[in-house]
VEXVEX-274648 format. One line per 3 residues: for each residue x, y, z of C-alpha. Coordinates in pm, 1 decimal. Layout:
REM VEXVEX-274648
X:Y:Z ~ ... .
REM end
This chain:
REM VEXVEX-274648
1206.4:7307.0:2726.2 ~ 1332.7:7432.1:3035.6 ~ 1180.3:7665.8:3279.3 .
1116.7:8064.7:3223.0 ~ 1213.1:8292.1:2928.2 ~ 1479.9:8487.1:2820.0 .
1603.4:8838.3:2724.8 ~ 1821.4:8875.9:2428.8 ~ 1996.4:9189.0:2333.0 .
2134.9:9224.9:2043.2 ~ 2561.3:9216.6:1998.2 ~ 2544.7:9164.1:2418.7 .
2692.2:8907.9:2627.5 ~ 2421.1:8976.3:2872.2 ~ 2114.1:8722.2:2888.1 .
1790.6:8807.1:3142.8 ~ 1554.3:8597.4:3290.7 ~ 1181.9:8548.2:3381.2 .
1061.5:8281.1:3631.8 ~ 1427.0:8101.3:3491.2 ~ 1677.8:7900.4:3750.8 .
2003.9:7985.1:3609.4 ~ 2193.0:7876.4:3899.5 ~ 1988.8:7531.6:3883.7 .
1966.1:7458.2:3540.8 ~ 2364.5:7531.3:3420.0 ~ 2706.8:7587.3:3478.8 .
2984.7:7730.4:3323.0 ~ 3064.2:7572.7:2977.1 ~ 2685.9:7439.3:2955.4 .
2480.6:7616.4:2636.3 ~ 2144.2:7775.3:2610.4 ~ 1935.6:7721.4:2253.3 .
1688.5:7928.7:2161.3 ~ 1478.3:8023.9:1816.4 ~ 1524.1:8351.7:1747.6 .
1304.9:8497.8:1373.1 ~ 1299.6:8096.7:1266.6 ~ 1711.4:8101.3:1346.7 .
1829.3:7896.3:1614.8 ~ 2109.0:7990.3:1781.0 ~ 2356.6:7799.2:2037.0 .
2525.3:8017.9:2277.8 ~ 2805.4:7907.2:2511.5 ~ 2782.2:8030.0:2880.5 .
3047.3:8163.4:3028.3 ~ 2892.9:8245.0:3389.2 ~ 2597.2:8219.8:3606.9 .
2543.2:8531.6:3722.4 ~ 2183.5:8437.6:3961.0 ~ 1856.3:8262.4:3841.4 .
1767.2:8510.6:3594.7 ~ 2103.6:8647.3:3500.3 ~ 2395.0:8496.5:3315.2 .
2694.1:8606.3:3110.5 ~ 2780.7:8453.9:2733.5 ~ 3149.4:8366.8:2616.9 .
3017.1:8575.6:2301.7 ~ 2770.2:8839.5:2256.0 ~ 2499.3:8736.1:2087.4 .
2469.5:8782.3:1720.2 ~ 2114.8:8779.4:1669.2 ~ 1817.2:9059.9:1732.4 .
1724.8:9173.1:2071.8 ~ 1412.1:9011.4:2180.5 ~ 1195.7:8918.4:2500.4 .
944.9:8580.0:2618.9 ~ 1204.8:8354.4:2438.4 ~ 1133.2:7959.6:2511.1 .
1473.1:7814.5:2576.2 ~ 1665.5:7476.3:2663.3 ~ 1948.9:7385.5:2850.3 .
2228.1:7198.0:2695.2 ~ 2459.0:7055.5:2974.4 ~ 2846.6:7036.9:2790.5 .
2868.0:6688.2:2807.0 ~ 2548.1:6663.0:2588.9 ~ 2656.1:6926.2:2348.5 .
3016.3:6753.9:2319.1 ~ 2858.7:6432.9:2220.9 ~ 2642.5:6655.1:1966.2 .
2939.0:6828.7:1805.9 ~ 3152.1:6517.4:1771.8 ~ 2831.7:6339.1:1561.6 .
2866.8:6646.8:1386.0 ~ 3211.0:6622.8:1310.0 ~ 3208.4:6230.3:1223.5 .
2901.5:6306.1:979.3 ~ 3122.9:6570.0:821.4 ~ 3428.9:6398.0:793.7 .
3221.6:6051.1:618.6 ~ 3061.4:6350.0:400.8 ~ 3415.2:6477.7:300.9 .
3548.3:6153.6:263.8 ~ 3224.3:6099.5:4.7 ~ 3333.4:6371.2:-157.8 .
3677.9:6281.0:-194.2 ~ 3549.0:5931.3:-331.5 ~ 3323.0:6103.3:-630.0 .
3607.4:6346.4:-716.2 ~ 3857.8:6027.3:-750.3 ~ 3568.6:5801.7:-954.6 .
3513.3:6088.6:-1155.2 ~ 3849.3:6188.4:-1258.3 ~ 3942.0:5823.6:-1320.4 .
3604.1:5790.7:-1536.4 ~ 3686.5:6103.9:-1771.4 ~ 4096.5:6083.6:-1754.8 .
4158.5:5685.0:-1699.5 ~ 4208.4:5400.9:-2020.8 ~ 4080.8:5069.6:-2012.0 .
3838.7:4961.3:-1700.2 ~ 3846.0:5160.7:-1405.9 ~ 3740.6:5065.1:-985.0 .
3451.8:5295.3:-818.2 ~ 3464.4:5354.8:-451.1 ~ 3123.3:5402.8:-293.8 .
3104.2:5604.3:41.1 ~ 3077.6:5314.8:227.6 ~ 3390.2:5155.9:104.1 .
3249.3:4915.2:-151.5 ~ 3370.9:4909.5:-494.9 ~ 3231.3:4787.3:-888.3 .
3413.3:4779.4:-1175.7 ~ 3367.8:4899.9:-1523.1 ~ 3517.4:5055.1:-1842.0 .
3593.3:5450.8:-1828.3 ~ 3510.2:5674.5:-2096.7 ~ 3789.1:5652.6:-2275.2 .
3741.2:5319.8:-2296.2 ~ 3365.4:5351.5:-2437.9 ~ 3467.8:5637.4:-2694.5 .
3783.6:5402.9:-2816.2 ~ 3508.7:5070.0:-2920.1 ~ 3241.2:5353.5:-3069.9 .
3563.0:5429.4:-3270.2 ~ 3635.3:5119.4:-3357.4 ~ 3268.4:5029.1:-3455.1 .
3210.8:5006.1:-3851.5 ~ 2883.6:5151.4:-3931.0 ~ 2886.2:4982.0:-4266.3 .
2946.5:4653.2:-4093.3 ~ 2707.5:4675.7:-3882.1 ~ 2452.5:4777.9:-4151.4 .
2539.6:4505.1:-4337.8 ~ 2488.1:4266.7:-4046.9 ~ 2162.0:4471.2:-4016.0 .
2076.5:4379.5:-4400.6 ~ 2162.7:4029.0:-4286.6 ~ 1943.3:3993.5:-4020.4 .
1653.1:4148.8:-4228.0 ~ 1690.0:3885.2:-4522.5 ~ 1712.4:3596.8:-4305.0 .
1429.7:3758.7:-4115.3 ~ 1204.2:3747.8:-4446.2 ~ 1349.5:3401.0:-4534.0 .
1234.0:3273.1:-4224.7 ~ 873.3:3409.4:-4258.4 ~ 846.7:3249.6:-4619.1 .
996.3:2914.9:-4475.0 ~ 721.7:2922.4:-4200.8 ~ 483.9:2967.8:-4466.4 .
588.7:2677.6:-4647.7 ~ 609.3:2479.9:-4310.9 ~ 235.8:2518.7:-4252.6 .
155.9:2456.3:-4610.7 ~ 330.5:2068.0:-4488.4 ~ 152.5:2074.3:-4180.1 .
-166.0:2110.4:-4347.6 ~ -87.9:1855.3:-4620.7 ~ 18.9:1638.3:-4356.8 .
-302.9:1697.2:-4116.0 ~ -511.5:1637.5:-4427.6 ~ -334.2:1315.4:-4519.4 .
-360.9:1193.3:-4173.6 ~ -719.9:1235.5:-4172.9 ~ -773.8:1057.5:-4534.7 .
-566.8:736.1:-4305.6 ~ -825.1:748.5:-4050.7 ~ -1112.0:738.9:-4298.6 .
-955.5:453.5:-4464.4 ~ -910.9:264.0:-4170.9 ~ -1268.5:346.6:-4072.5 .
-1389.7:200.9:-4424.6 ~ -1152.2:-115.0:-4363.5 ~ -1290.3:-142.3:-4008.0 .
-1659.6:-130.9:-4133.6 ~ -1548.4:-393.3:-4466.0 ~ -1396.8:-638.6:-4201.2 .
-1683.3:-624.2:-4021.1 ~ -1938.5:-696.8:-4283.8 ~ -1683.3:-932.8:-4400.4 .
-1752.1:-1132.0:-4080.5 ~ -2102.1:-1078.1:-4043.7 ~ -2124.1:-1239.4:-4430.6 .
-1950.4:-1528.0:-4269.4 ~ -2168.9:-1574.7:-3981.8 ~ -2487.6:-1538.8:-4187.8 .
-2310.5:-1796.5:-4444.3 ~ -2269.1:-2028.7:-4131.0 ~ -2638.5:-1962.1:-4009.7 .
-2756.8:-2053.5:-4353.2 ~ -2562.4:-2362.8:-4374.6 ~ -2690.8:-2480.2:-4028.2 .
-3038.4:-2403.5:-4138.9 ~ -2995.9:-2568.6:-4464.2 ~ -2908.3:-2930.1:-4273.3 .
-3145.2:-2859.7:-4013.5 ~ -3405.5:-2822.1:-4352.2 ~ -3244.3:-3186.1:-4494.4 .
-3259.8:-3335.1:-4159.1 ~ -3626.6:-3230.0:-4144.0 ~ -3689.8:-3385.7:-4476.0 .
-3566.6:-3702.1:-4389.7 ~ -3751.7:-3722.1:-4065.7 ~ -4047.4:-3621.3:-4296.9 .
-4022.3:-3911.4:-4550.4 ~ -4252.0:-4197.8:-4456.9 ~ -3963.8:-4477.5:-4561.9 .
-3768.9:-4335.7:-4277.1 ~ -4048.9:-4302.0:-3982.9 ~ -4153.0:-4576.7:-3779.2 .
-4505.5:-4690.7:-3744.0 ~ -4741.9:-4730.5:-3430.7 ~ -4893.3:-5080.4:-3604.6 .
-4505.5:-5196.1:-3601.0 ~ -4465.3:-5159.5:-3204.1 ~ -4126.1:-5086.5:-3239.8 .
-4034.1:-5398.6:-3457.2 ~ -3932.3:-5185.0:-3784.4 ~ -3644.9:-5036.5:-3580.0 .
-3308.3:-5078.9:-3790.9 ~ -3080.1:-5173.8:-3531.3 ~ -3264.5:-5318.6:-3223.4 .
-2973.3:-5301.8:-3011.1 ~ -2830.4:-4972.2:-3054.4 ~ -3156.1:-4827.8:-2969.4 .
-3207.1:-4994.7:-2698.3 ~ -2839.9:-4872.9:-2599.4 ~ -2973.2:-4537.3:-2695.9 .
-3250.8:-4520.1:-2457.9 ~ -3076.4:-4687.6:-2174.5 ~ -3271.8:-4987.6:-2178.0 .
-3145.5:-5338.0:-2062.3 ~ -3168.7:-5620.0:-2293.7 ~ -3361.3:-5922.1:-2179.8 .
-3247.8:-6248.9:-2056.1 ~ -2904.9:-6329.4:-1943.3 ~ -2676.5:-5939.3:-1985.1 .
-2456.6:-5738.5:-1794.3 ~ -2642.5:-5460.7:-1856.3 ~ -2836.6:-5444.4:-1480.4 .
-2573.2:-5340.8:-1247.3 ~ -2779.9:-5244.6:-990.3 ~ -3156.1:-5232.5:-895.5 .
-3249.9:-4938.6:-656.9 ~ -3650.4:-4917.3:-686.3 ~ -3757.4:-5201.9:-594.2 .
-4070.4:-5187.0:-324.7 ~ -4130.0:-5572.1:-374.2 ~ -3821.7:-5792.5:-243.2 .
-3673.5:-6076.7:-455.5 ~ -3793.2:-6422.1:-381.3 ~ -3545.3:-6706.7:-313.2 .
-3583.0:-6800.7:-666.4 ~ -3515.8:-6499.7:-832.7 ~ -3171.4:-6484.7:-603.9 .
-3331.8:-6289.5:-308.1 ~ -3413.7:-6352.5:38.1 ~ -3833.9:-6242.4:6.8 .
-3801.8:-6010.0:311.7 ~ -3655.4:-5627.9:394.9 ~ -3516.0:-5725.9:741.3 .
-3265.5:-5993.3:911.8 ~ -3550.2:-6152.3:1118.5 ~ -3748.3:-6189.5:772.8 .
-3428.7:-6269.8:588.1 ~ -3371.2:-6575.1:881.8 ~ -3728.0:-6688.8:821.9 .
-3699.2:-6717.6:460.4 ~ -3345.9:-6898.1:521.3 ~ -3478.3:-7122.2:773.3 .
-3232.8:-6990.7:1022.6 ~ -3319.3:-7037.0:1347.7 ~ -3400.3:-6715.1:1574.4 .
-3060.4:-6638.0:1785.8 ~ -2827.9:-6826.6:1592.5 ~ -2594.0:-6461.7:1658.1 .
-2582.0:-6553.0:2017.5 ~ -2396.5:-6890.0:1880.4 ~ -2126.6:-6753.0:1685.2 .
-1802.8:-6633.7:1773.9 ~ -1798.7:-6218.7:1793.6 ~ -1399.1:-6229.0:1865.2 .
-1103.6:-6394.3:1857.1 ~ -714.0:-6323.9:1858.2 ~ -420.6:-6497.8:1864.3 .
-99.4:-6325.2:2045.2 ~ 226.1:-6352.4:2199.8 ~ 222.1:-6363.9:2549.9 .
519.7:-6204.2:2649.6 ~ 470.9:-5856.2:2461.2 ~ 132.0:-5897.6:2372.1 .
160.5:-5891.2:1959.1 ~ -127.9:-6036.0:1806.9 ~ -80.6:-6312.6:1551.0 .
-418.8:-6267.4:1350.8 ~ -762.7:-6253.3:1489.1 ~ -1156.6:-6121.8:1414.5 .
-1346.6:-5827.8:1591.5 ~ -989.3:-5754.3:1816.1 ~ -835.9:-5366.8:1778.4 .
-564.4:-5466.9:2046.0 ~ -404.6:-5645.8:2340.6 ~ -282.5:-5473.6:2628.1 .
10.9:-5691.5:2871.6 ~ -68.9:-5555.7:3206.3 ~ 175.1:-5738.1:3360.9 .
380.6:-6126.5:3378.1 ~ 38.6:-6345.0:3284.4 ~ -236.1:-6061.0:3277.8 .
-350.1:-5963.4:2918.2 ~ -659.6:-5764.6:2827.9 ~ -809.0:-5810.0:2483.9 .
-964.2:-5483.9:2301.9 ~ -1308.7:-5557.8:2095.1 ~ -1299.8:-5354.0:1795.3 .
-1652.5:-5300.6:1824.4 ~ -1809.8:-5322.4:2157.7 ~ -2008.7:-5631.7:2217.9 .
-2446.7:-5598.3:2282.3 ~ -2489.6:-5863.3:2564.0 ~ -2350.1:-6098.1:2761.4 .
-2097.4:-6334.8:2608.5 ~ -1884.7:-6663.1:2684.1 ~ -1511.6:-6560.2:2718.5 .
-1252.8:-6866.9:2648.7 ~ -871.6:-6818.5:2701.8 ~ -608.2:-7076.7:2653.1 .
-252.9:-7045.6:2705.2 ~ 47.2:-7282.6:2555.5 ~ 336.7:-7361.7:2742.3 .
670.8:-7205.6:2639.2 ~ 1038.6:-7363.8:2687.4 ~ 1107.2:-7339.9:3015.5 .
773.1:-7136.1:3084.4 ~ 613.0:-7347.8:3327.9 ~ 279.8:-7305.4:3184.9 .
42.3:-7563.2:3165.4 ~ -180.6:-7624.0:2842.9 ~ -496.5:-7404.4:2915.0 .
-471.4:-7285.0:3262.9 ~ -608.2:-6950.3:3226.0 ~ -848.3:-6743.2:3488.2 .
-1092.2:-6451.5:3326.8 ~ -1046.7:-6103.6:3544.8 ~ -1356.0:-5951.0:3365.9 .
-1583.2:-5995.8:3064.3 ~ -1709.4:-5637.3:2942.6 ~ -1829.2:-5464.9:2634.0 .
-1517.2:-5341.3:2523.8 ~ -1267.6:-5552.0:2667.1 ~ -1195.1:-5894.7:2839.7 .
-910.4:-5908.7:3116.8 ~ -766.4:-6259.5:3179.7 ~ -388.1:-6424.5:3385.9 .
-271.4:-6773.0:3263.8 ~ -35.1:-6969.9:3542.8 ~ 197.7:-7191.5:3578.5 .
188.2:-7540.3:3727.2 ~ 248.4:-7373.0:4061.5 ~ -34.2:-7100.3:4036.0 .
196.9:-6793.6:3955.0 ~ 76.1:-6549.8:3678.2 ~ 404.2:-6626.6:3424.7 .
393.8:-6495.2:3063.1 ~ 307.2:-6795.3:2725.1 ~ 464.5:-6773.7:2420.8 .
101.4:-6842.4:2233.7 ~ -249.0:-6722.1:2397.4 ~ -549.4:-6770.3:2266.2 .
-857.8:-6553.5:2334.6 ~ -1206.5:-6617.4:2189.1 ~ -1555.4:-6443.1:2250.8 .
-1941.6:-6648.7:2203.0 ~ -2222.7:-6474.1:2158.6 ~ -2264.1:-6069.5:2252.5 .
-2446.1:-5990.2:1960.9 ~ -2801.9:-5983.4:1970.0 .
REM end
């Protein structure tokens, strides 16, 4: 609202003002509104006379009246106003114009017809003259007929249900017989089998009755006077039990509980150790110490061994130096003998050897020639005394 209030008289170009600024507020071609008796009214101005007078372009229309609450308009504002106005009128026209074309082509127009909607979008559809022409051609005994139709097959369809469930029942009720007779079947199989068992339980207990009949007859027991001698067949019993016949048999295979040793005569040695074993033998005490522990036979010149006893390898160091590997490491000190043979064109005299070293697990040795050189034999000969205690 703008400032002040206003005088309006009645059929009068002349407006008043209290506490207003006219000359402020407006210009020529700007518009006052005010609510006059629940009417507004717009009034063009046509001058501004001072800040509490002003002339209209037109008197104005409605009654005279004083203390009236006012706004200023400027023209640009009211312009803007009045061409909304005008567009909203103009798309209400053209609204208009749309329903008085649909209509006329729904009551006047054959066949289907196009509806404009105000905001330019369309439908489609028969007009009225179309509708009235198919009620015309519509034959109401035809159609009651069809009706008639429709009812009978209706009532045919309600008996054939009926007869449908009268199946359905038969059928459930038939099922339900199968399923007891299977049940019945299911129970006669299985009393079928359990006769069977109980036939096979009875047979069982009827030998296990004969067998304890037999064992029952005195012609068929054996007697404690008899000491075994009334036994049928001596040697299947004794095959039975698992006991070895006497005198010469291959029954004995092996004898493990013995805390007695076998004397000489009955093909042992009488003691449960070697020194005991050498006693009963009459070996003397030491005789290891007098056997050979090892011995090989090789090739000098790559070291292959031609057979030997207690010997995993031999290892050709170099031209004449060999070291013999004891498969088994000796116990004590030992005699080591070497020989060497000479070769064509080896220079190598017959057992001119020199030991390196004598240990547990090996023996290092050269052979030479007839001029003292270490020189490779085509046989060497390697043997170990003793070194086993």
């Amino acid at each position: 609202m703008s400032a002040g209030t206003l005088t309006l008289t009645n059929n009068s170009a002349s407006v008043g003002g209290s506490g207003t600024a006219f000359a402020t507020e407006l210009t020529a071609g700007d518009f006052i509104v005010a609510t006059v008796g629940g009417i507004t009214y717009t009034l063009p101005v046509k001058s501004v006379v001072s800040d509490t007078s002003l002339m209209l372009i037109s008197n104005y229309p409605g009654p005279t009246q004083s203390g009236v609450a006012w706004s200023a308009v400027p023209r640009a504002a009211q312009n803007q106003i009045t061409a909304a106005l005008v567009a909203q009128t103009t798309e209400a026209l053209r609204g208009l114009n749309y329903d008085k074309a649909n209509w006329q082509a729904v009551f006047s127009a054959s066949g289907d017809i196009t509806v404009i909607l105000p905001d330019g979008s369309t439908f489609f559809g028969p007009s009225w003259n179309k509708i009235s022409e198919l009620l015309n051609s519509i034959d109401p005994d035809a159609i009651q007929a069809l009706a008639n139709q429709i009812h009978a097959d209706a009532e045919q369809v309600a008996v054939d249900r009926l007869d449908v469930d009268a199946k359905a029942a038969q059928a459930s009720n038939d099922a339900a017989t199968s399923s007891t007779a299977a049940t019945n079947a299911t129970a006669a199989n299985t009393a079928a089998q359990s006769a069977k068992t109980d036939a096979i339980n009875a047979k069982i207990a009827a030998e296990a009755a004969r067998d304890a009949a037999q064992e029952a007859n005195p012609t068929l027991q054996l007697t404690k006077a008899a000491n075994l001698s009334d036994v049928a067949d001596v040697a299947t019993a004794r095959s039975n039990i698992g006991a070895a016949a006497k005198g010469a048999n291959s029954d004995i295979t092996s004898i493990t509980g013995l805390t007695t040793p076998l004397s000489l005569g009955q093909g042992g040695v009488g003691a449960t150790t070697q020194s005991g074993a050498r006693n009963t033998l009459g070996v003397p005490a030491g005789i290891t110490q007098q056997m050979i522990s090892a011995w090989v036979s090789f090739n000098g010149s790559n070291g292959i061994m031609n057979g030997g006893f207690g010997v995993s390898s031999v290892t050709r160091n170099s031209a004449g130096n060999y070291t013999v590997n004891f498969s088994t490491p000796l116990t004590t000190n030992y005699a080591a003998i070497s020989l060497a043979t000479a070769g064509s064109g080896a220079g190598v005299a017959t057992g001119q050897c020199g030991m390196i070293s004598a240990g547990l697990n090996s023996a290092t040795f050269v052979t030479f020639s007839n001029t003292f050189s270490q020189v490779d034999s085509a046989a060497v000969y390697f043997a170990a005394v003793g070194g086993r205690s």
